[in-house]
C-alpha positions as CSV (number, residue, x, y, z in Angstrom):
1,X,0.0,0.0,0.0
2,X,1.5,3.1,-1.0
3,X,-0.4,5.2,0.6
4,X,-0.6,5.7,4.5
5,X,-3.2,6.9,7.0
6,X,-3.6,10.7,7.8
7,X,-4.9,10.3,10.7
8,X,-3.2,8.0,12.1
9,X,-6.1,5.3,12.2
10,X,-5.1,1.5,12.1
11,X,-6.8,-1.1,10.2
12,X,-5.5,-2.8,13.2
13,X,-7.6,0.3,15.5
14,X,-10.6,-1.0,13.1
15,X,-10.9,-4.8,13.7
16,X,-10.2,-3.8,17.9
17,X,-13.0,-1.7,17.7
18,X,-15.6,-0.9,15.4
19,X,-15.4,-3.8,13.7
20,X,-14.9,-6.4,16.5
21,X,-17.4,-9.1,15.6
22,X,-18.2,-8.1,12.5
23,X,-17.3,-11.2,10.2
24,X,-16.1,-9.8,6.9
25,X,-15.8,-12.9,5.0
26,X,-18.7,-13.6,1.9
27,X,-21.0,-17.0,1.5
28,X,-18.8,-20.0,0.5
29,X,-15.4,-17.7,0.3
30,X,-12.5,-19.4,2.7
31,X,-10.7,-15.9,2.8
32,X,-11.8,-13.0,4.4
33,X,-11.9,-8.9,3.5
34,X,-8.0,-8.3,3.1
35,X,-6.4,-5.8,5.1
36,X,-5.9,-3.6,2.0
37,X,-9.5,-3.6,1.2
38,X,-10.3,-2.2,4.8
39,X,-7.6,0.7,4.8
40,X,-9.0,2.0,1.1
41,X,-12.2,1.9,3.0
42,X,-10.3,4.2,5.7
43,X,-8.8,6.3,3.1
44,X,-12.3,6.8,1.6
45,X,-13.3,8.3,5.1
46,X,-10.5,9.7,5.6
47,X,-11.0,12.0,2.4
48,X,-14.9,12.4,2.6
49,X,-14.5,13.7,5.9
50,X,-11.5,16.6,4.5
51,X,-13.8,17.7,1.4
52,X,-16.8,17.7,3.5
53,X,-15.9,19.1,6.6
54,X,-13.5,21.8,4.4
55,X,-10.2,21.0,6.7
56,X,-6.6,18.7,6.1
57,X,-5.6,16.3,8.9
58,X,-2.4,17.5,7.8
59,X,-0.3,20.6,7.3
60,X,-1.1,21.0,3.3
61,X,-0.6,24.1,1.2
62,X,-3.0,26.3,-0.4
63,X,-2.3,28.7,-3.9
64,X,-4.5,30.9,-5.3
65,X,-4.4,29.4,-9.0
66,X,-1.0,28.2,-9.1
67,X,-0.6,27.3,-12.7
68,X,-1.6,30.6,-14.1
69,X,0.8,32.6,-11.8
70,X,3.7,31.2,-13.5
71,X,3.3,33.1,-17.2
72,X,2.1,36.3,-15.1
73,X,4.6,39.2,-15.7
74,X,5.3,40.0,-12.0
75,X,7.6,36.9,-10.8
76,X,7.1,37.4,-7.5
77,X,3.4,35.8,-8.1
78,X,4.9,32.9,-9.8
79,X,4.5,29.3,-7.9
80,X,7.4,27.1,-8.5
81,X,7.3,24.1,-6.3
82,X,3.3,23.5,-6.9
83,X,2.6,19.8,-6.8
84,X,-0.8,18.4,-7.6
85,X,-0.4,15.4,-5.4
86,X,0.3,17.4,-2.5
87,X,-1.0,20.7,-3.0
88,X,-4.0,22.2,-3.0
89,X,-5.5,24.9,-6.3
90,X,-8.0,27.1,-5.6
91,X,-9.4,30.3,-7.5
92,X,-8.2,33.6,-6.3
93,X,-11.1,35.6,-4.2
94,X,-13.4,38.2,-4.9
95,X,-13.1,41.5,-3.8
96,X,-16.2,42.9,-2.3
97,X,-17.3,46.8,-2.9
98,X,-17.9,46.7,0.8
99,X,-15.2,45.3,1.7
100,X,-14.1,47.7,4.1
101,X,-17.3,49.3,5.1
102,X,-19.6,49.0,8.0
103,X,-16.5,50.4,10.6
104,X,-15.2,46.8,10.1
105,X,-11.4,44.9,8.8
106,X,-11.2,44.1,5.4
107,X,-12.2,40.1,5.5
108,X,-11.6,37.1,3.4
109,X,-13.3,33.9,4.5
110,X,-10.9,31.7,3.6
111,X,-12.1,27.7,2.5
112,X,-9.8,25.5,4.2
113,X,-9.0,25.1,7.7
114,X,-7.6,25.2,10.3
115,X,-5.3,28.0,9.7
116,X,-1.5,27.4,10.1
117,X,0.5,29.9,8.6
118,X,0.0,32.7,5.7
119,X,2.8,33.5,3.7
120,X,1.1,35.5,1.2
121,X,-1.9,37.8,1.2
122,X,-1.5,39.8,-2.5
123,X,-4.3,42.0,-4.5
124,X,-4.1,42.2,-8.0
125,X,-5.7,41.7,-11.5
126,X,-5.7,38.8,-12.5
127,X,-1.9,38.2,-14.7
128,X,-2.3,42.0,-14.7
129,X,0.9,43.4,-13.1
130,X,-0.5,46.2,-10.7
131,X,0.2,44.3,-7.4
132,X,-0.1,45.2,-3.7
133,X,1.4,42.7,-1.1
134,X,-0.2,43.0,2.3
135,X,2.6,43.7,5.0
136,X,2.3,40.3,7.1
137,X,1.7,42.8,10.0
138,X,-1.7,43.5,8.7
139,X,-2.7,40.2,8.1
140,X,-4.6,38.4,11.3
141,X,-6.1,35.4,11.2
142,X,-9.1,33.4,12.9
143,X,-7.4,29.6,12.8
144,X,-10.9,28.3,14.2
145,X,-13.2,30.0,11.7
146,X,-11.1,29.9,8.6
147,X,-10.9,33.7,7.9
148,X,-8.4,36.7,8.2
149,X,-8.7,40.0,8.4
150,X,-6.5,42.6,6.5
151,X,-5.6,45.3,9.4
152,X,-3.7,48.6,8.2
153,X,-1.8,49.1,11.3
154,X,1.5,50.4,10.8
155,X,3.5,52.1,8.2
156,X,2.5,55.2,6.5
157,X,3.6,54.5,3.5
158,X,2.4,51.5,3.0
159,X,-1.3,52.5,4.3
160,X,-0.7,55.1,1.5
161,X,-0.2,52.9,-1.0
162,X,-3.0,50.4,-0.3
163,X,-4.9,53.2,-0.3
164,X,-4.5,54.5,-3.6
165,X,-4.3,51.1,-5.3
166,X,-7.5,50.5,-3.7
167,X,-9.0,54.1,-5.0
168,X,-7.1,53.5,-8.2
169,X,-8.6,50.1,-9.2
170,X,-12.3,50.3,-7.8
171,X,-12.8,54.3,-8.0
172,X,-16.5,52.6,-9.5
173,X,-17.6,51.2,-6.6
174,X,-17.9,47.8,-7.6
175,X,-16.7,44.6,-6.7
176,X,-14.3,42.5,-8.7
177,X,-14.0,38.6,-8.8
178,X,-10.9,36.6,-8.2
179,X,-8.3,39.2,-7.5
180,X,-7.3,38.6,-3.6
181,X,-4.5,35.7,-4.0
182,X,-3.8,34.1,-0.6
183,X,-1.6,31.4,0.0
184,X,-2.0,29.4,3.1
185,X,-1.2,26.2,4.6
186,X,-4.5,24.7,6.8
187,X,-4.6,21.5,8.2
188,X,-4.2,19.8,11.9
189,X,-1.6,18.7,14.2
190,X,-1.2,14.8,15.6
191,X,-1.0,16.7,18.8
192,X,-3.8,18.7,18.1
193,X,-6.3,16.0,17.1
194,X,-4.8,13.9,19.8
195,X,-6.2,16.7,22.0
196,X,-9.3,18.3,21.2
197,X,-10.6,16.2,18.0
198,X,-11.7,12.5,19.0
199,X,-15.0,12.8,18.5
200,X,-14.1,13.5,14.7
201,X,-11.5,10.5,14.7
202,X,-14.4,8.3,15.6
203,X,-16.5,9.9,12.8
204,X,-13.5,8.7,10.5
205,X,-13.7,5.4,11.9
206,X,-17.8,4.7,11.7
207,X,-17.6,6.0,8.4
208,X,-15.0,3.2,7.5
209,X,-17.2,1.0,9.2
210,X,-20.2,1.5,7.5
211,X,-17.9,1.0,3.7
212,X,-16.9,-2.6,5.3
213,X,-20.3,-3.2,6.8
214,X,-21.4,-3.5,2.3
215,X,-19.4,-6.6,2.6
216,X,-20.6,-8.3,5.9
217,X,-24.1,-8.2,4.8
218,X,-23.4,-11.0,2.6
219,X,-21.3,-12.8,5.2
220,X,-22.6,-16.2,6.6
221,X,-23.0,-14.7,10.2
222,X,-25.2,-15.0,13.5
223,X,-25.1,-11.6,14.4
224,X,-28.6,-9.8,13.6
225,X,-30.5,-13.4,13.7
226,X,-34.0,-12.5,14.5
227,X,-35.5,-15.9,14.1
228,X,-34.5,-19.1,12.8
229,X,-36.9,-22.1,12.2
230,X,-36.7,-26.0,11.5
231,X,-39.2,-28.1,9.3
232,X,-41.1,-30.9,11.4
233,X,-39.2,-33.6,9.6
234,X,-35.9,-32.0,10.0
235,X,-35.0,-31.3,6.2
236,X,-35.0,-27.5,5.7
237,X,-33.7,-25.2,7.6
238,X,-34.5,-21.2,7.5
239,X,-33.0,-18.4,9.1
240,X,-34.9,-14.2,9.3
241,X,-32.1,-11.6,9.5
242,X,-35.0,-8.3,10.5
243,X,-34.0,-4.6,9.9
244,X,-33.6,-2.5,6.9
245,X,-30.3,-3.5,6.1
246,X,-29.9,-7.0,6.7
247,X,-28.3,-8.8,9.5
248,X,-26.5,-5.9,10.9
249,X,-29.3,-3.1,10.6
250,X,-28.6,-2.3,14.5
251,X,-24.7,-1.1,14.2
252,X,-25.6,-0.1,10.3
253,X,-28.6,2.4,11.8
254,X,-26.4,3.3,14.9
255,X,-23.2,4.3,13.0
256,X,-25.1,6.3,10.3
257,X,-26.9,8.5,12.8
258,X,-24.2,8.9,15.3
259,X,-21.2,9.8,12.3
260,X,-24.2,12.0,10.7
261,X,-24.3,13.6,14.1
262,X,-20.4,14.0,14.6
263,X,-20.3,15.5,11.7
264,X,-23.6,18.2,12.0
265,X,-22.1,19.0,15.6
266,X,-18.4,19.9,14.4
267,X,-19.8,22.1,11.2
268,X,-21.9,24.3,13.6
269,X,-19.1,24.9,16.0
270,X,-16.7,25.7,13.7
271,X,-18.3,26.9,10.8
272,X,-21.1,28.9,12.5
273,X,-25.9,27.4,12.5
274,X,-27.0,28.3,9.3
275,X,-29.8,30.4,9.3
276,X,-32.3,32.4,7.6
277,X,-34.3,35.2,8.7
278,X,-37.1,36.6,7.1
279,X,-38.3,40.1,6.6
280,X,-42.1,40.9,7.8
């Protein structure tokens, strides 16, 4: 297997636990689910849980369109290390014509998380080369909530020069799309998840149960038996598994609502209930 965890979960962790007497092994086969097949099963959780949830297990690094930068006149935009496997491409952000109004920071909500260092905060047009690189100063970020604010705090001339570029390039008033570049790395510690995320761990770990649990429905088992009978003159035999999904409907139901809720409960605490309020 070429590839390894990134969260550190064990197929070994899976058969202790989640899957402890779950018999992964199909009618009339003599070998049961490999090893392999359960960690691609983890691996599949492992990357649901990134894309859905918007965050990296791991440190991973962030451009703002990374292969356009390198034909764009100004070099320092260019991105010269960028690898797909790795990395992460996203479009630059939109600038919004109220970006800075409302006695409030310039903010970009940024779509990966948790925060872990920003190394570049830059507005421009796009492959246009009219550039203004925030001062690192200015830049503060919320790790939790996946945004930063851009704070003009120090330096005259620099506040200057932001603020003409900014008066310069949107004297209209108007928005423009997709000219904030921000290059980040997001992502979680061992220590970190260790510490305050196990209740997203075990999410990753029912959801990889529930992949193997397509498998053990077809499995010669006892587990979920809900009746069994035996003809008078002893020469058929039949067995009932009850629930919705077969002979193990009871963890099936129970690891579907309680990953569903892992997942609901983490979104709302970090991301902020969605909700919509109407006008009378």
């Amino acid at each position: 297997m070429a590839r390894t965890s990134k969260t550190g979960i064990t197929v070994e962790q899976l058969k202790d636990e989640e899957l402890y007497g779950v018999v992964l092994k199909a009618r009339r086969e003599p070998v049961a689910l490999s090893d392999d097949a359960i960690a691609r099963k983890l691996w599949a959780a492992e990357d649901f849980y990134e894309r859905n949830l918007q965050m990296f297990w791991q440190a991973t690094r962030v451009f703002s369109c990374p292969e356009s930068r390198a034909t764009w006149p100004d070099v320092s935009l260019h991105v010269t290390d960028f690898d797909e496997t790795r990395d992460i491409s996203e479009p630059a952000y939109d600038y919004s014509a109220h970006y800075f109004d409302e006695n409030r920071w310039g903010r970009v909500d940024i779509n990966w998380r948790p925060i872990r260092g920003i190394p570049k905060v830059v507005f421009t047009w796009p492959g246009a080369t009219l550039v203004f690189t925030v001062p690192p100063g200015w830049i503060a970020p919320d790790p939790r909530f996946g945004s930063i604010q851009i704070r003009p705090n120090s330096g005259q001339a620099a506040i200057m020069g932001f603020t003409g570029w900014l008066l310069g390039v949107f004297a209209g008033g108007r928005g423009m799309p997709q000219v904030i570049l921000v290059d980040y790395t997001a992502g979680f510690t061992p220590e970190l998840l260790a510490a305050r995320h196990q209740d997203l761990l075990e999410g990753v770990r029912l959801h990889a149960l529930l992949g193997c649990l397509g498998f053990a429905a077809n499995a010669v088992v006892d587990g979920g038996m809900m009746n069994t009978s035996l003809s008078l003159d002893g020469l058929s035999q039949s067995r009932g598994f009850g629930g919705k999904y077969g002979p193990y409907s009871g963890p099936i139901t129970f690891a579907l609502e309680r990953e569903a809720a892992i997942r609901k409960s983490w979104r709302d605490q970090e991301r902020g209930i969605v909700c919509v309020v109407a006008a009378a």
